[in-house]
C-alpha positions in Angstrom: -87.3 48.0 -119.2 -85.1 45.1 -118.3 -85.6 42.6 -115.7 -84.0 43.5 -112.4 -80.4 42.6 -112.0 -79.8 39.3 -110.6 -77.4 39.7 -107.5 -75.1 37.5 -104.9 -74.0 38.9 -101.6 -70.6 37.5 -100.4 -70.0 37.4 -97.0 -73.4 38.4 -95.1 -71.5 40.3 -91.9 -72.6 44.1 -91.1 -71.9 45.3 -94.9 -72.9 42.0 -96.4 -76.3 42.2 -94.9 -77.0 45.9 -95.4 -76.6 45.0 -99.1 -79.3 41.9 -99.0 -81.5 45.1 -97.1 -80.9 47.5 -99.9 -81.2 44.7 -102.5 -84.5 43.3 -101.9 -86.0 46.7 -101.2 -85.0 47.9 -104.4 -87.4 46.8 -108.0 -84.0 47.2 -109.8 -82.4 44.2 -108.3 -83.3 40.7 -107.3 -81.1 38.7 -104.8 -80.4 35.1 -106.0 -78.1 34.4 -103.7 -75.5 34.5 -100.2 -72.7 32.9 -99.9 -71.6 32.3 -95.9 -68.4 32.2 -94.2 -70.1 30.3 -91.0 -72.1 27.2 -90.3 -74.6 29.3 -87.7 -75.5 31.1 -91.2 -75.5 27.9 -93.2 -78.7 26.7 -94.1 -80.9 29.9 -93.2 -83.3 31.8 -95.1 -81.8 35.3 -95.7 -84.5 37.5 -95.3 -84.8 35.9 -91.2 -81.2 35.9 -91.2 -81.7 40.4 -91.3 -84.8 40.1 -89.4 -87.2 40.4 -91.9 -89.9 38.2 -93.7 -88.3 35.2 -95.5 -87.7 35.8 -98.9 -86.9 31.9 -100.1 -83.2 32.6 -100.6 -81.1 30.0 -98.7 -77.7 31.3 -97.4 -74.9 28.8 -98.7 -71.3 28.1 -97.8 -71.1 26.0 -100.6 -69.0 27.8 -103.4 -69.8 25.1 -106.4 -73.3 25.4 -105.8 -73.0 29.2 -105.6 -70.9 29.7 -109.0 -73.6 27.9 -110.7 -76.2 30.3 -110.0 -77.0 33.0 -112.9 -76.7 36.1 -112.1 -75.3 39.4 -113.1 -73.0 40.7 -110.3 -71.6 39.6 -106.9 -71.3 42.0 -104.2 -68.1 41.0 -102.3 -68.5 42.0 -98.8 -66.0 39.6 -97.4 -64.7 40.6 -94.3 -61.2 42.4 -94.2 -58.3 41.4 -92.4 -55.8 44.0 -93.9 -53.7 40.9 -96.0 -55.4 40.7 -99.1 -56.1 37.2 -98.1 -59.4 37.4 -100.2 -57.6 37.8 -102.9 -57.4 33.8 -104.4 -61.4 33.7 -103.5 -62.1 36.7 -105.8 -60.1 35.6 -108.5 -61.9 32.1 -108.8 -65.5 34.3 -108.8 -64.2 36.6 -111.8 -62.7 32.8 -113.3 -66.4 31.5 -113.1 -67.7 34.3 -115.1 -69.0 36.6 -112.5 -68.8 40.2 -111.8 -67.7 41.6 -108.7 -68.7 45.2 -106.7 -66.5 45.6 -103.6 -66.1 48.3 -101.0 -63.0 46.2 -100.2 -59.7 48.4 -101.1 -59.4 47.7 -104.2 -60.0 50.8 -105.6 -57.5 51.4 -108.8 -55.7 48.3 -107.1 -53.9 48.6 -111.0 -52.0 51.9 -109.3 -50.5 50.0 -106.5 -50.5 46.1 -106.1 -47.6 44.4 -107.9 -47.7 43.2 -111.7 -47.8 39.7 -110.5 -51.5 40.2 -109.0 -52.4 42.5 -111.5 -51.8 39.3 -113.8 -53.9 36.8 -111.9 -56.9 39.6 -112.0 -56.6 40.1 -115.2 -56.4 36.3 -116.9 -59.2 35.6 -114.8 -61.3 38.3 -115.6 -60.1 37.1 -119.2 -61.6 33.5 -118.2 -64.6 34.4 -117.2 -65.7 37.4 -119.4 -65.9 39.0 -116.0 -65.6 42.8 -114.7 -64.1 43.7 -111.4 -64.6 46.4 -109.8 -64.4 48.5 -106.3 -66.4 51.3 -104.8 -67.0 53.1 -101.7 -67.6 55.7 -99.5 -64.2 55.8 -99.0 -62.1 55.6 -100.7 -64.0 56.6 -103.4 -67.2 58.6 -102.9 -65.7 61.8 -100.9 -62.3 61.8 -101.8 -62.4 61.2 -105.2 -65.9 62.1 -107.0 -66.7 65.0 -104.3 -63.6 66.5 -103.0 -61.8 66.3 -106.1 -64.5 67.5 -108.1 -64.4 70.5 -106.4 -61.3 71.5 -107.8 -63.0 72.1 -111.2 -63.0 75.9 -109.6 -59.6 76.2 -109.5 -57.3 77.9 -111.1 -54.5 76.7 -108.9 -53.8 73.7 -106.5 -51.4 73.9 -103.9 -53.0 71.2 -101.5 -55.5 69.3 -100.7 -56.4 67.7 -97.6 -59.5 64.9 -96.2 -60.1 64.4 -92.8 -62.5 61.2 -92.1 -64.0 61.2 -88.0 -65.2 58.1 -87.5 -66.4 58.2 -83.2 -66.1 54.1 -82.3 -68.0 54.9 -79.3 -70.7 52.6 -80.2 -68.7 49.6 -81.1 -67.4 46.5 -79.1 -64.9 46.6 -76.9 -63.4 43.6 -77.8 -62.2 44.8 -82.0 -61.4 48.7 -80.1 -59.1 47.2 -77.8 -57.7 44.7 -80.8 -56.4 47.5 -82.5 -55.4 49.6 -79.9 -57.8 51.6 -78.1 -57.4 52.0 -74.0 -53.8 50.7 -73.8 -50.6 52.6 -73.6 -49.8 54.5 -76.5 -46.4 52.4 -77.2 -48.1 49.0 -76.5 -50.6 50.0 -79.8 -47.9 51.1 -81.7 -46.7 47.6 -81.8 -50.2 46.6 -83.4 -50.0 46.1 -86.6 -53.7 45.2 -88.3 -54.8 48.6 -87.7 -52.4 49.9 -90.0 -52.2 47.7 -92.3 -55.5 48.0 -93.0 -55.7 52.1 -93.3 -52.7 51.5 -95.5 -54.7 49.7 -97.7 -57.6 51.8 -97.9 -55.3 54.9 -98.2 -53.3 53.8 -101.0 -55.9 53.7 -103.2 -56.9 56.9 -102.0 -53.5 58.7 -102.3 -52.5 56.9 -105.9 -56.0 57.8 -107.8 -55.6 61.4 -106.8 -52.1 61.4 -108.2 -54.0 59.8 -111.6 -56.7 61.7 -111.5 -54.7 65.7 -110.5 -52.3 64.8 -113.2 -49.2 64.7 -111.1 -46.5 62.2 -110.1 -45.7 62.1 -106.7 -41.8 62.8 -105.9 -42.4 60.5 -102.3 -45.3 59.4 -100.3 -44.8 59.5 -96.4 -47.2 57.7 -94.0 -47.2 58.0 -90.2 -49.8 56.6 -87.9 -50.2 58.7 -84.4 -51.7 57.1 -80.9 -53.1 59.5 -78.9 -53.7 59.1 -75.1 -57.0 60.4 -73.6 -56.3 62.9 -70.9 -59.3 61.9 -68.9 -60.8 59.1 -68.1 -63.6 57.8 -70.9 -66.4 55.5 -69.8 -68.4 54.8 -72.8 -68.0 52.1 -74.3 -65.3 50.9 -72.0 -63.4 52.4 -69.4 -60.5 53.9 -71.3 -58.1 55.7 -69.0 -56.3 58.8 -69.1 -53.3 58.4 -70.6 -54.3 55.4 -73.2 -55.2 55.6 -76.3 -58.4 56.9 -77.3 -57.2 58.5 -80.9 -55.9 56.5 -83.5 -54.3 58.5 -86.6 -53.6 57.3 -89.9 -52.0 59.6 -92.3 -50.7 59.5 -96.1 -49.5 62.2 -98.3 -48.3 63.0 -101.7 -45.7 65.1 -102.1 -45.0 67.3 -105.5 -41.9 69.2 -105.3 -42.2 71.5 -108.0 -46.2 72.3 -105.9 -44.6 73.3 -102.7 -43.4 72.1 -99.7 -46.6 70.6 -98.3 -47.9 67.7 -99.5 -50.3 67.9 -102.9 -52.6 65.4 -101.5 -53.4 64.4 -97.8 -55.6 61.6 -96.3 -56.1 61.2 -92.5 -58.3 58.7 -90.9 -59.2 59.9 -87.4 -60.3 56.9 -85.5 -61.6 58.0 -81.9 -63.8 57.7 -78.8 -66.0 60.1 -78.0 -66.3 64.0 -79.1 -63.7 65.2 -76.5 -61.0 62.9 -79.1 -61.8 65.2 -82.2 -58.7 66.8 -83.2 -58.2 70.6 -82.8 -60.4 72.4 -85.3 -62.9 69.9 -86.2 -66.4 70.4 -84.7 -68.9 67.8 -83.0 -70.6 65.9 -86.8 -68.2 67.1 -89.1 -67.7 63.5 -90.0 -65.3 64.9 -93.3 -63.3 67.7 -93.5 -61.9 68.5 -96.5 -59.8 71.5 -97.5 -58.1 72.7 -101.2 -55.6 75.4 -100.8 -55.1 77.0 -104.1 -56.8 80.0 -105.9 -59.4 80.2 -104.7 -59.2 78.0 -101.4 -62.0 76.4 -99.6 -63.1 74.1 -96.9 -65.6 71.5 -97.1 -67.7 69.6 -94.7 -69.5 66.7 -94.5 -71.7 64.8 -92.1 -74.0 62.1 -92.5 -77.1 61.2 -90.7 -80.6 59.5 -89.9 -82.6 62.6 -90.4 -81.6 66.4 -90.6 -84.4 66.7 -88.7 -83.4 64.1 -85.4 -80.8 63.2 -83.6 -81.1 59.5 -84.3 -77.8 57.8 -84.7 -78.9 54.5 -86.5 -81.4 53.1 -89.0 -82.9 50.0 -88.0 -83.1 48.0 -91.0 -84.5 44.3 -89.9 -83.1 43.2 -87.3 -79.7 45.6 -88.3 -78.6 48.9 -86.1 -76.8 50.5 -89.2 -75.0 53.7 -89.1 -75.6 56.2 -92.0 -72.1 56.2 -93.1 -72.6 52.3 -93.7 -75.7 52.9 -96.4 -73.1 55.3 -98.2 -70.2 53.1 -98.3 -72.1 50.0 -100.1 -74.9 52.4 -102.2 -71.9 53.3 -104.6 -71.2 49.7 -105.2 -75.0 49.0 -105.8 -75.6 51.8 -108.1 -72.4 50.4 -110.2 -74.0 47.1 -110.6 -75.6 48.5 -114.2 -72.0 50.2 -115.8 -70.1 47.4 -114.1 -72.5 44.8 -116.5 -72.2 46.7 -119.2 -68.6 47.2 -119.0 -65.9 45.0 -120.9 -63.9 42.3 -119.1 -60.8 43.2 -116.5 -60.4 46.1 -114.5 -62.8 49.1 -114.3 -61.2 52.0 -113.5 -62.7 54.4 -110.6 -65.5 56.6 -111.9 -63.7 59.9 -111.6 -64.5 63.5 -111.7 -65.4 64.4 -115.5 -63.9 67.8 -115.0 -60.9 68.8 -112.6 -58.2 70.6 -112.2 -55.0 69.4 -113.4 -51.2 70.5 -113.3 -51.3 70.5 -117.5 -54.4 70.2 -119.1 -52.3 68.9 -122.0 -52.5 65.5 -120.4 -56.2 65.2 -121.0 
């Protein structure tokens, strides 16, 4: 058996530090390093940084010092401002010879971002003898290896839709009312980080299922809908009737020769409270995914504590973590051993081995 894998966490915020959690609790791995974005982190041991016993790991904003630690991967848990601005920072990790896991949107970033990047990424991958590669819940996990998968019973596709319900109810009020939450529906539709950052996250989404379905799309169309409350909401801020208290994000893939609906939908359904759930979609269904084809199903999904409780968070340290956190940085984690063994540049998403297709000729 080899020796655990030797890990960095960059950027300890809310993902970053459920990562060192997962890390040092796990005989596989050994964290060797955190790299901070703040000088309240600087300096701090990061096992009392989460709240637990000190583990003789000193969290670092110094990047030099950082690149010169051995190790086998970095987990880049930057925080995301819906630019790419993170972009010149992760090509000068790959340059220094170091791997990279990401839930950042990245994803198959080959099927959308423009050659020029696609250069950078590459040469420095090339530099450092380095792999790059990102994962997630979504847009990777449900979408891809589990809702796609599914269509391995078909016989035919006609469309297929995800639904992610993502209740904000127990986040700040401050980031809500950033992106649009509790003012007039015309006043959010003016704000643009919201979007730009589901765009993001949904092009990855929308382009791998084209790869992986065999298709080519004929257009893409994406919309974004603000949806006033029609009562008042309290929790976790007043939110009046008639502001928003739904944010919609929406992509689709459209194959003309399929039908007149789109091939391939995603919508992220961002909202406050149960009463916000759009028509058809039940209290903890946090995905909802449907295939119309032959045969047709629908498919859902919720994640929690316990099957057993009605606990909302783990409390890992000194974290409150929601279960749909653990699931979005676990994939990147359990990559950490393909992504070492893997051969410098871009590794492609880890996609259904068997699916449907519109010609199985292109296999």
């Amino acid at each position: 058996m080899r020796d655990p894998y030797k890990v960095i966490v960059w950027g300890p915020g809310r993902m970053g530090s459920i990562s060192i959690w997962e890390i040092v609790n796990s005989p596989a791995f050994e964290l060797v390093g955190v790299r901070a974005y703040s000088e309240a982190k600087n300096g701090l041991d990061a096992g009392t940084l989460i709240g637990i016993d000190p583990l003789g790991v000193i969290v670092s904003n110094d990047v030099e010092e950082l690149l010169g630690i051995e190790c086998d991967c970095v987990i880049y848990t930057a925080h995301d401002e819906g630019t790419y601005h993170t972009d010149e920072e992760i090509l000068t990790i790959l340059a220094a010879g170091k791997n990279i896991v990401t839930p950042l949107p990245y994803q198959n970033v080959q099927l959308f971002r423009d050659q020029t990047f696609l250069d950078k990424i590459n040469a420095a991958c090339q530099q450092g003898q380095s792999t790059f590669y990102a994962d997630g819940i979504d847009p990777h996990l449900i979408p891809n290896r589990i809702l796609l998968g599914l269509t391995n019973g078909n016989a035919e596709v006609k469309a297929v839709k995800l639904q992610e319900h993502w209740d904000c109810s127990e986040a700040d009020q401050g980031p809500l009312q950033y992106i649009g939450f509790g003012q007039p529906p015309e006043q959010a539709e003016t704000i643009d980080v919201s979007k730009t950052m589901a765009v993001n996250f949904m092009h990855g989404i929308v382009r791998t299922a084209e790869q992986v379905l065999g298709v080519e799309y004929d257009r893409v169309i994406t919309s974004h809908d603000f949806i006033p409350t029609p009562v008042d909401i309290h929790k976790p801020f007043l939110i009046k009737a008639g502001t928003v208290g739904r944010i919609t994000h929406r992509m689709a893939g459209h194959v003309d020769a399929i039908g007149p609906d789109p091939l391939f939908t995603i919508e992220y359904h961002w909202l406050i409270g149960d009463s916000m759930l759009p028509d058809g979609v039940e209290p903890g269904q946090y995905y909802v995914g449907t295939i119309e084809g032959r045969p047709s199903l629908r498919m859902t999904l919720n994640y929690s504590v316990s099957n057993y409780s009605n606990e909302r968070f783990f409390q890992l340290g000194n974290l409150e973590v929601e279960p749909s956190y653990v699931a979005t940085i676990m994939p990147c984690i359990q990559a950490i051993p393909k992504v070492c063994r893997s051969a410098p540049g871009l590794m492609p998403s880890l996609d259904p081995s068997i699916n449907w297709k519109q010609d199985f000729r292109d296999l």
